[in-house]
C-alpha positions as a Markdown table, in Angstrom:
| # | Residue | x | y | z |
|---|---|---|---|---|
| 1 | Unk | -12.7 | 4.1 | 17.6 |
| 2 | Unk | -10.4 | 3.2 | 14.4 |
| 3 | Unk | -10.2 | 4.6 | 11.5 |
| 4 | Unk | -9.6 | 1.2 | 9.9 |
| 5 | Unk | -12.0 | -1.0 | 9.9 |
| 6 | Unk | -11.3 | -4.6 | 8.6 |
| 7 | Unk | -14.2 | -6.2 | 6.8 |
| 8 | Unk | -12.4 | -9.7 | 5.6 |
| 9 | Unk | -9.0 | -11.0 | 6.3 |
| 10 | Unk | -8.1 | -14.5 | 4.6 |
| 11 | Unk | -5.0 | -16.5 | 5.0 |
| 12 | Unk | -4.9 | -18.2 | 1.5 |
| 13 | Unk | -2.9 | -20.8 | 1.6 |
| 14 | Unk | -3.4 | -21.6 | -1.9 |
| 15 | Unk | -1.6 | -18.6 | -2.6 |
| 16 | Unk | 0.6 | -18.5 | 0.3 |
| 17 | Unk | -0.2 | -14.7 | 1.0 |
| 18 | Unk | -3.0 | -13.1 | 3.3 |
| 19 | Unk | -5.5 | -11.1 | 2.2 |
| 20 | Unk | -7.4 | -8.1 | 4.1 |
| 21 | Unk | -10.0 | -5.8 | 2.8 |
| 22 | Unk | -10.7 | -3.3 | 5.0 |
| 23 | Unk | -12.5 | 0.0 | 5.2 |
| 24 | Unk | -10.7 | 3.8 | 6.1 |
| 25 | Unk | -13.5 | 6.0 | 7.6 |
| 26 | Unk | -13.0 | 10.0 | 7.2 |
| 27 | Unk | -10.1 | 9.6 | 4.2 |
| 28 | Unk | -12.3 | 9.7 | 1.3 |
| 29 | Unk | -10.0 | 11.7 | -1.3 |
| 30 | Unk | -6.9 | 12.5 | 1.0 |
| 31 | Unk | -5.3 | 8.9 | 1.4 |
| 32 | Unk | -2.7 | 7.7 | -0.8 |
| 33 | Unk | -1.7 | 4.1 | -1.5 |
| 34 | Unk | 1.9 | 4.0 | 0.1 |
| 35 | Unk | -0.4 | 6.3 | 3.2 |
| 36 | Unk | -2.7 | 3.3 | 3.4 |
| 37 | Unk | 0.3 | 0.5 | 3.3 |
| 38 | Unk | 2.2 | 2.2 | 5.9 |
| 39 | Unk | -1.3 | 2.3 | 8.2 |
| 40 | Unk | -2.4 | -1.5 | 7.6 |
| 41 | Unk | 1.6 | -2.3 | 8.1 |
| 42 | Unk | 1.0 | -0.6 | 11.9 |
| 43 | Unk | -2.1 | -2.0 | 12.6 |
| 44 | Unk | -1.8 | -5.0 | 11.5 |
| 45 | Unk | 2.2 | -5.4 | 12.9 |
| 46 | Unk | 3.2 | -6.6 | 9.4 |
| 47 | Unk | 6.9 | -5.2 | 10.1 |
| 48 | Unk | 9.3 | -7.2 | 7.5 |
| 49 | Unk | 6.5 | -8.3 | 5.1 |
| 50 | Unk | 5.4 | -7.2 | 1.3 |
| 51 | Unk | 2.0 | -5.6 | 1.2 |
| 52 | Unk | 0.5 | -4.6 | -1.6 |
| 53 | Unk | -2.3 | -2.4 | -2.5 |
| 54 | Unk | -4.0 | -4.0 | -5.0 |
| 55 | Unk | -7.7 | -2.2 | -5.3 |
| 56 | Unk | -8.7 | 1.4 | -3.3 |
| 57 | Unk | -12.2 | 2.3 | -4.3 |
| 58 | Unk | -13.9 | 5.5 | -3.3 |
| 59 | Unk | -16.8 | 5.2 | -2.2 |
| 60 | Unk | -19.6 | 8.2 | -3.4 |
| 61 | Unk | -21.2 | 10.6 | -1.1 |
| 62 | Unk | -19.6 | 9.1 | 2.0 |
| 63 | Unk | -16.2 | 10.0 | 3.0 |
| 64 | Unk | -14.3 | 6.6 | 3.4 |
| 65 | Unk | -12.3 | 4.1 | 1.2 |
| 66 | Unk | -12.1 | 0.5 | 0.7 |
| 67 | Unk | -9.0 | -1.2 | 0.2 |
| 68 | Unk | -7.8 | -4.9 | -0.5 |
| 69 | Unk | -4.3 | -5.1 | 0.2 |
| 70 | Unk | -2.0 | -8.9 | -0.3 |
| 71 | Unk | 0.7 | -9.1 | 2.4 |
| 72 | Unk | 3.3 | -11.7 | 1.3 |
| 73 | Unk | 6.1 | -13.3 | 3.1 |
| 74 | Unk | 8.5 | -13.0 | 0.1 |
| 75 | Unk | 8.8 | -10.4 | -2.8 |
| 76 | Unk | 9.5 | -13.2 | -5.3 |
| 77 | Unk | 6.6 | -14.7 | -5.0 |
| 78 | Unk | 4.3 | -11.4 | -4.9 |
| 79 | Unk | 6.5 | -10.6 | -8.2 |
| 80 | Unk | 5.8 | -13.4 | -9.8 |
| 81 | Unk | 1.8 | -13.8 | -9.3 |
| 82 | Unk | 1.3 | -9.4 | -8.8 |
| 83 | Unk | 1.0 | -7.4 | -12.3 |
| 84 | Unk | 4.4 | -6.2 | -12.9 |
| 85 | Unk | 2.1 | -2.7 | -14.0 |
| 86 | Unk | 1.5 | -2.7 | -10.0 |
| 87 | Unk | 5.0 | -3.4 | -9.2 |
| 88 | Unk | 5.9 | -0.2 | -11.3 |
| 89 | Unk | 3.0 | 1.8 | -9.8 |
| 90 | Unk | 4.6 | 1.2 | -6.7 |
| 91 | Unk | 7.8 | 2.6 | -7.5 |
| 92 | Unk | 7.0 | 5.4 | -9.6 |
| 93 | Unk | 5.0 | 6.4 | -6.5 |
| 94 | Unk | 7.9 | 6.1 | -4.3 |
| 95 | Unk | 10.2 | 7.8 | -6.2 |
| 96 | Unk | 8.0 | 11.0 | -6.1 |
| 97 | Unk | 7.4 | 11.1 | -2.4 |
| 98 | Unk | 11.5 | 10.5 | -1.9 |
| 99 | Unk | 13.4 | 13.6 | -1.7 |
| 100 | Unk | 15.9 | 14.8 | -4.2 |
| 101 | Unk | 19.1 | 13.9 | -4.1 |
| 102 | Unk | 21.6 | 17.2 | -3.2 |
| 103 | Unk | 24.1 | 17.8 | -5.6 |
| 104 | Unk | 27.4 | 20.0 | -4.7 |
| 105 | Unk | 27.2 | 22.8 | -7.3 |
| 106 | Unk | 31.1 | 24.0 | -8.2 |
| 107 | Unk | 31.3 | 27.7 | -7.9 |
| 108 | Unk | 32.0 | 28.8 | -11.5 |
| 109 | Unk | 35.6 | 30.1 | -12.8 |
């Protein structure tokens, strides 16, 4: 048994992206948005495409989440019809899970 289970995923064409809402079992609390991206991106095989986590909602007295996450083809596109405030989420998220840069410390005269 999965811990992912998908409840809707939509090709819009409209919008040229797809669109999957699905449901993580036993994660209530402990899964974080680039966590859940990196699991859809494997179980889905969505290697070399945008996905976005637009909505994660706990869900009260049960231990799961739902997400609805937009895969695109191109990141223009996702940029240009995605809130830029999710776009800066993103990388604000990103650049506290990266590790720190080392810096060579020059023994003192």
């Amino acid at each position: 048994m999965s811990m992912i289970e998908t409840l809707s995923d939509v090709n819009n064409t409209f919008l040229s992206r797809r669109e999957i809402t699905c449901t993580f079992k036993g994660l209530g609390g402990k899964l974080k948005k680039l966590e859940a991206v990196d699991m859809i991106s494997k179980q889905f095989k969505l290697d070399g495409k945008v996905v976005i986590p637009i909505n994660m909602k706990n869900h009260s007295g049960r231990p799961e989440i739902t997400g609805v996450f937009y895969i695109y083809d191109d990141e223009g596109l996702a940029k240009r019809q995605v809130n830029p405030v999710i776009f800066t989420r993103l990388d604000k998220a990103k650049a506290a899970n990266a590790p720190p840069p080392e810096t060579k410390e020059e023994p003192a005269a």
